[in-house]
C-alpha positions as CSV (number, residue, x, y, z in Angstrom):
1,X,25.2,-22.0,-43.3
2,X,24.8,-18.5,-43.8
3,X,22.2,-16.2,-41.9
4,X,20.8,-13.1,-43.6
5,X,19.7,-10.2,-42.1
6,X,15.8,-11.2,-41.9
7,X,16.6,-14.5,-40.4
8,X,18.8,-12.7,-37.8
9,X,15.9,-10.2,-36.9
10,X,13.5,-13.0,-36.7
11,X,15.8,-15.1,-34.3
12,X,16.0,-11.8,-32.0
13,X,12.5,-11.2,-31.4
14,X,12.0,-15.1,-31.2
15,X,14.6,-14.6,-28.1
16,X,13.2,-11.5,-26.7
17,X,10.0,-13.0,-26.8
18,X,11.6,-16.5,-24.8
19,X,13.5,-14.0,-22.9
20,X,9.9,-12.1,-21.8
21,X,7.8,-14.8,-21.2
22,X,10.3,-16.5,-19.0
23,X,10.4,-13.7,-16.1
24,X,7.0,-13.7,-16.2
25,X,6.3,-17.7,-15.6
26,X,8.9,-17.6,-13.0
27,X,7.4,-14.3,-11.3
28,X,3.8,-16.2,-11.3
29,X,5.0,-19.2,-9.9
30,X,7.3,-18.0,-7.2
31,X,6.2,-18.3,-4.0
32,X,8.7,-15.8,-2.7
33,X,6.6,-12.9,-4.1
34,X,3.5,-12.2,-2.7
35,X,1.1,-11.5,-5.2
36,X,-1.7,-10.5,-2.7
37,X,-4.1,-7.5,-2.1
38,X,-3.5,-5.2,0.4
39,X,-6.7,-6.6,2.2
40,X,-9.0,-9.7,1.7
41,X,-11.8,-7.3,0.5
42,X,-10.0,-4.6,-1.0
43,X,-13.1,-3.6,-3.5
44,X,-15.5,-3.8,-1.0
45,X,-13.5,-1.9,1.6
46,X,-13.2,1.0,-1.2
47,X,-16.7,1.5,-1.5
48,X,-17.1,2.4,2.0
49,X,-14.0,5.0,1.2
50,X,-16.4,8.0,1.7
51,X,-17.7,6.9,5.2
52,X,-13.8,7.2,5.3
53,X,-13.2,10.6,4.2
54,X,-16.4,11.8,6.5
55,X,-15.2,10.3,9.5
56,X,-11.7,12.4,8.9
57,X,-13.5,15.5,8.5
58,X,-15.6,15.1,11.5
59,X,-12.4,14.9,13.4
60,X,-10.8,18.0,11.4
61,X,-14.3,20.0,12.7
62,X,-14.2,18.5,16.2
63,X,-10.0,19.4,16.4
64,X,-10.3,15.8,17.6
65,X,-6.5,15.1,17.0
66,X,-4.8,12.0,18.6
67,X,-1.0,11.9,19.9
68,X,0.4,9.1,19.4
69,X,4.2,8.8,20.5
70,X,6.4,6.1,21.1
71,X,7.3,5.2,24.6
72,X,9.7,3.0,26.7
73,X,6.3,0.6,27.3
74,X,5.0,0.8,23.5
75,X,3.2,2.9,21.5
76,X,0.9,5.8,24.0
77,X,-2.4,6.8,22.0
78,X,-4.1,10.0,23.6
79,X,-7.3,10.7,23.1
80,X,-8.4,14.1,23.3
81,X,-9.1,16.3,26.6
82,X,-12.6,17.3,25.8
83,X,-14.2,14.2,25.4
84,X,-15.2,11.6,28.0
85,X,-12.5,8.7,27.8
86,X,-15.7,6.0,29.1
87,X,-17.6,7.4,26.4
88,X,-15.1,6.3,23.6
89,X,-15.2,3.4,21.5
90,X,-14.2,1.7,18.6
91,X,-10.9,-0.1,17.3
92,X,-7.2,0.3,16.7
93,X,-5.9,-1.0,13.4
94,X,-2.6,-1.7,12.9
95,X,-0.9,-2.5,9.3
96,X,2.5,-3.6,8.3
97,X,3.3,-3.0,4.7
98,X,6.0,-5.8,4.7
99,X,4.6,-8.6,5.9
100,X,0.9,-9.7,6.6
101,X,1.1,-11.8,9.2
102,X,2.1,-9.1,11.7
103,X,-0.9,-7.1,10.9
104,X,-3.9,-6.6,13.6
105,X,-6.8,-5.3,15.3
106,X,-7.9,-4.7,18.7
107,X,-10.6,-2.8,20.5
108,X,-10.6,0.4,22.1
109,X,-10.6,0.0,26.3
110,X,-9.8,3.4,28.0
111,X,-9.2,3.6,31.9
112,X,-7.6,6.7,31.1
113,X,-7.2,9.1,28.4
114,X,-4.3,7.1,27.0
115,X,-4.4,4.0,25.0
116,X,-1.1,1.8,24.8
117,X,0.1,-0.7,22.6
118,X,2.2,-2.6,24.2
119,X,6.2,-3.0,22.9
120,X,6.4,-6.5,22.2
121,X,3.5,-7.0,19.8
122,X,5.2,-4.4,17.5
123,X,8.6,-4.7,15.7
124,X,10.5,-2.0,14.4
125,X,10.0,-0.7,10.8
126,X,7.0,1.0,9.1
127,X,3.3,0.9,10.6
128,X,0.4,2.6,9.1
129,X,-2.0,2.9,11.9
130,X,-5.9,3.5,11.7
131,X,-8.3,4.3,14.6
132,X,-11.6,4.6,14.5
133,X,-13.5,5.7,17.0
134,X,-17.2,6.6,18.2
135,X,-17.8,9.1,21.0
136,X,-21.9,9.6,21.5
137,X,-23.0,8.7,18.1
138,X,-20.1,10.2,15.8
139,X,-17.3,8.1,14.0
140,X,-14.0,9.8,14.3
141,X,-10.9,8.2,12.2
142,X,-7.1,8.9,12.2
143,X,-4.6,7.4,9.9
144,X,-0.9,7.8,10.5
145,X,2.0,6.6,9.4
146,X,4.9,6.1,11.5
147,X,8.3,4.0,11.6
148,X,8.8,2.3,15.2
């Protein structure tokens, strides 16, 4: 049986197609890859992006910059000198970008001007860390990124 050029061009795109629509059944069934949103409420969280984006400024006006460095204990947060550390409230979120499950949240407790994350309940790798803090009515926020 002989095949001519049409019938050829035909069976091509008949394989490409095959070829196509198998990767993407087997990527949509495989549990392997995680198919999920960053978090559970992505939409609604980005509709609250400006409080956000104020929050960031307010710090930027205030020079309310945090330091956080890694130490031998875990991770040191330091709160600014010029505002009361028993006034300060608010939340510490922590993100990994490669797995879920290690993500979480606690609340902000000063004794001191320093916040610290203890080293066991952080592995090494990439972290995107939020905190978001009030101090006397005002929501502060800083986002960093940093490998531990």
């Amino acid at each position: 049986m002989k095949i001519n050029w049409g019938t050829g061009i035909v069976l091509a795109f008949i394989g490409f197609i095959a070829f196509i629509l198998y990767f993407v059944i087997r990527m949509s069934t495989d549990d392997r890859v995680n198919h999920d949103l960053v978090t559970d409420a992505y939409y609604k969280k980005e509709l609250a992006y400006q409080e956000e984006i104020d929050a960031e400024k307010l710090a930027a006006e205030y020079n309310a910059k945090l330091m956080i460095t890694k130490i031998t204990d875990g991770l040191a947060i330091e709160f600014p000198d010029q505002f009361e550390f028993k006034d300060i409230t608010g939340e510490v979120s922590l993100y990994r970008p490669s797995n879920r499950q290690l993500d979480f949240n606690f609340p902000i407790s000063l004794s001191n001007t320093h916040l610290l994350i203890p080293d066991n309940s952080l592995l090494d790798g990439r972290w995107d860390i939020t905190v978001k803090w009030n101090y006397k009515g005002k929501t502060f926020l800083h986002k960093q990124k940093l490998v531990y």
